[in-house]
Kinemage of the C-alpha trace (Angstrom):
@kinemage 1
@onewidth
@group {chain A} dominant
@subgroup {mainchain}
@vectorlist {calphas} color= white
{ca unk a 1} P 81.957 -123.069 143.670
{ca unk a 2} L 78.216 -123.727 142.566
{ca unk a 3} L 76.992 -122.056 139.889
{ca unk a 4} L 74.843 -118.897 141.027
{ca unk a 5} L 72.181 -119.682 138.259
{ca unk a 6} L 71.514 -123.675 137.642
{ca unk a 7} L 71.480 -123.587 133.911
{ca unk a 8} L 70.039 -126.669 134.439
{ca unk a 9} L 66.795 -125.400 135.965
{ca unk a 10} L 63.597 -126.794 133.701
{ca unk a 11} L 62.408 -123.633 134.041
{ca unk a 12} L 64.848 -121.706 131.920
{ca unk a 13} L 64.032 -124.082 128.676
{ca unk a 14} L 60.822 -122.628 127.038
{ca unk a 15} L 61.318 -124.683 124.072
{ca unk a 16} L 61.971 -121.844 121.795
{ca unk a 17} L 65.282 -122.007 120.877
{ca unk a 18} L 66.497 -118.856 120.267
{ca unk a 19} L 65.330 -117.937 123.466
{ca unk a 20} L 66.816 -121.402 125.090
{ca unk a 21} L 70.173 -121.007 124.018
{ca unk a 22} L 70.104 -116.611 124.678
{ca unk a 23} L 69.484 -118.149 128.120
{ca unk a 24} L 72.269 -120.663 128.426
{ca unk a 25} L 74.820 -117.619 126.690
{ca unk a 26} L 73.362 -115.363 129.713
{ca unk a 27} L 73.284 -118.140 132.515
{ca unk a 28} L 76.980 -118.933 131.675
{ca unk a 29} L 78.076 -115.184 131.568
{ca unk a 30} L 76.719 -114.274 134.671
{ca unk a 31} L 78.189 -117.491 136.512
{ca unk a 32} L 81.334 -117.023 135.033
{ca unk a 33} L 81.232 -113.510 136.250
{ca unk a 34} L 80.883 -114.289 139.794
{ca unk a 35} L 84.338 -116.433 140.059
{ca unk a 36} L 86.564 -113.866 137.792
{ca unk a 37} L 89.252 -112.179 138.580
{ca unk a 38} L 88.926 -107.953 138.291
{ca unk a 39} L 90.354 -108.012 134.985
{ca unk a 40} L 88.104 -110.690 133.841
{ca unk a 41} L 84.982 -109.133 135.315
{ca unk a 42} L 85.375 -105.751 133.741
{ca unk a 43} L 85.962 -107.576 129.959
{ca unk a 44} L 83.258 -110.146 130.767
{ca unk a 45} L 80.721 -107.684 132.206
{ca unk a 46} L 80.860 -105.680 128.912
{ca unk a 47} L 80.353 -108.996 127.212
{ca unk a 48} L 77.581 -109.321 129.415
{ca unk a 49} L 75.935 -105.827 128.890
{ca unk a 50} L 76.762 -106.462 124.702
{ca unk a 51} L 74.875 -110.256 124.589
{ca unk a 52} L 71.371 -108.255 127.107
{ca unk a 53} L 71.108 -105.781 124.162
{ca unk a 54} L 71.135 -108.366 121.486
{ca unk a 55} L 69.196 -110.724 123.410
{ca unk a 56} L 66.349 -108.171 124.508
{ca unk a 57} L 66.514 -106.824 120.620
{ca unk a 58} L 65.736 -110.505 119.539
{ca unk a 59} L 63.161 -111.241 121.860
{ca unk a 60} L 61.348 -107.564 120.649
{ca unk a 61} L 62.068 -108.538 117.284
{ca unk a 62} L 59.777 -111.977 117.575
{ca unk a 63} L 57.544 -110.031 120.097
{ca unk a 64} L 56.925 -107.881 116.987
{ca unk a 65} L 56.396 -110.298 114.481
{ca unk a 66} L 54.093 -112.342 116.365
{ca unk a 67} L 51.973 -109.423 117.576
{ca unk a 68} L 52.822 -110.399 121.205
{ca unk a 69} L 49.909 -108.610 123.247
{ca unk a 70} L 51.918 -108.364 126.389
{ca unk a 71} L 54.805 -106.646 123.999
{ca unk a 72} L 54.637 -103.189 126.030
{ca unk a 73} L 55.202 -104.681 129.454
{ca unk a 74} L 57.992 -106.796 128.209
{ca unk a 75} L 59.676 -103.913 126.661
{ca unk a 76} L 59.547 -101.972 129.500
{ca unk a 77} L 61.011 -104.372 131.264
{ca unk a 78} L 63.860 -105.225 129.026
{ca unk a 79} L 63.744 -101.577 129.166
{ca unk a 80} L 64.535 -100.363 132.997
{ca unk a 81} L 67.278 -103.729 133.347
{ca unk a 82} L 69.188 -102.165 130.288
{ca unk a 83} L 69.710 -99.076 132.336
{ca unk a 84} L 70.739 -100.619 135.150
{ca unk a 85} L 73.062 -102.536 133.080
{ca unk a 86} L 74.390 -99.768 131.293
{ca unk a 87} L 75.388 -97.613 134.373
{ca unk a 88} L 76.732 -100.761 136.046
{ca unk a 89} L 78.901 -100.916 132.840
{ca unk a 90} L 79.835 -97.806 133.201
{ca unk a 91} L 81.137 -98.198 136.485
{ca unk a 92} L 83.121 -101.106 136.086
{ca unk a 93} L 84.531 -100.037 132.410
{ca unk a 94} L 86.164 -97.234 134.876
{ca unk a 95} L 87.175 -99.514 137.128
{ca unk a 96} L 84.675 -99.598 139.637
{ca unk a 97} L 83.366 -102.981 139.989
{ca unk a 98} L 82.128 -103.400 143.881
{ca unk a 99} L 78.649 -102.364 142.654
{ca unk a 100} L 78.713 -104.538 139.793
{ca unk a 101} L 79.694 -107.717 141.791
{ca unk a 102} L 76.747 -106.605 143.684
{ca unk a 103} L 74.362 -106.256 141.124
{ca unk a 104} L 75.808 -109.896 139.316
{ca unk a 105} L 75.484 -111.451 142.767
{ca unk a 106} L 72.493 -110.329 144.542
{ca unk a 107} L 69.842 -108.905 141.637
{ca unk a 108} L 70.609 -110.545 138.263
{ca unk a 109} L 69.839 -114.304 139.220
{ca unk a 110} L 66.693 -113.407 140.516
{ca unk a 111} L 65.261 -110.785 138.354
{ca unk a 112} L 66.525 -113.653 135.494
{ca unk a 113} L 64.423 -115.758 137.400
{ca unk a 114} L 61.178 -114.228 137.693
{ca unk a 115} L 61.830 -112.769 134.178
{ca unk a 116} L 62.113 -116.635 133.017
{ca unk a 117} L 59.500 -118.274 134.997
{ca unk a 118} L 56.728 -115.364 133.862
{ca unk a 119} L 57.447 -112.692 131.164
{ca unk a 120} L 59.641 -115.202 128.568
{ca unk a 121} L 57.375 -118.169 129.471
{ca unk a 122} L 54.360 -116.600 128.526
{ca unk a 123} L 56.465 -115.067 125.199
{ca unk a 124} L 57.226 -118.785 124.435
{ca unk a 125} L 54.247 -120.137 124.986
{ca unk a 126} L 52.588 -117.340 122.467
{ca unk a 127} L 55.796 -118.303 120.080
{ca unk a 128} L 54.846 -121.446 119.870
{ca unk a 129} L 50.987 -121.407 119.366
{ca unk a 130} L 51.870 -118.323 116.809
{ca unk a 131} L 54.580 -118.972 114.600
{ca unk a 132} L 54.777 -122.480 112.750
């Protein structure tokens, strides 16, 4: 089955890399969520909801120190996907997981996209001009 994200897309490797190999961890959850089993979709979508937080709280952290001007928008978006994730984790920790196949399937690879292409772009590109 092809992957449902190309971790191989230039696109996804801002030449940070923190933020290039969060991406690859999160590219490779999310693919190997949509060929599991139940039982391996409920453990790895709680892996998957555990790695967002720490990824989103690293990229705030070097938003942060870098005085990213775009900072609040970014949260915010980090923000309103952690609460999606969250209640789809919810769900499937009980369970549940029809609506989280959905949400791995149909929203996460292109939300990851656009979040890639435009919010963590322009973080890397003010990472790199920014921090030595």
């Amino acid at each position: 089955m092809r992957p449902i994200i190309d971790a191989d897309n230039p696109h996804y490797r801002l030449g940070v890399s923190t933020m290039d190999q969060t991406h690859h961890e999160f590219i490779t959850l999310v693919n190997r969520l949509t060929v599991s089993d139940r039982d391996g979709f409920i453990a790895l979508f709680a892996k998957l909801v555990q790695h967002t937080h720490t990824h989103f709280e690293s990229e705030a952290a070097l938003m942060q120190q870098s005085n990213f001007p775009a900072i609040r928008e970014h949260t915010d978006e980090h923000q309103r996907v952690l609460g999606e994730l969250d209640r789809f984790g919810n769900k499937v920790a009980s369970g549940s997981i029809a609506m989280g196949r959905d949400y791995v399937q149909h929203h996460l690879p292109g939300w990851f996209d656009l979040h890639a292409r435009t919010m963590d772009s322009a973080l890397a590109a003010h990472l790199k001009s920014h921090i030595p």
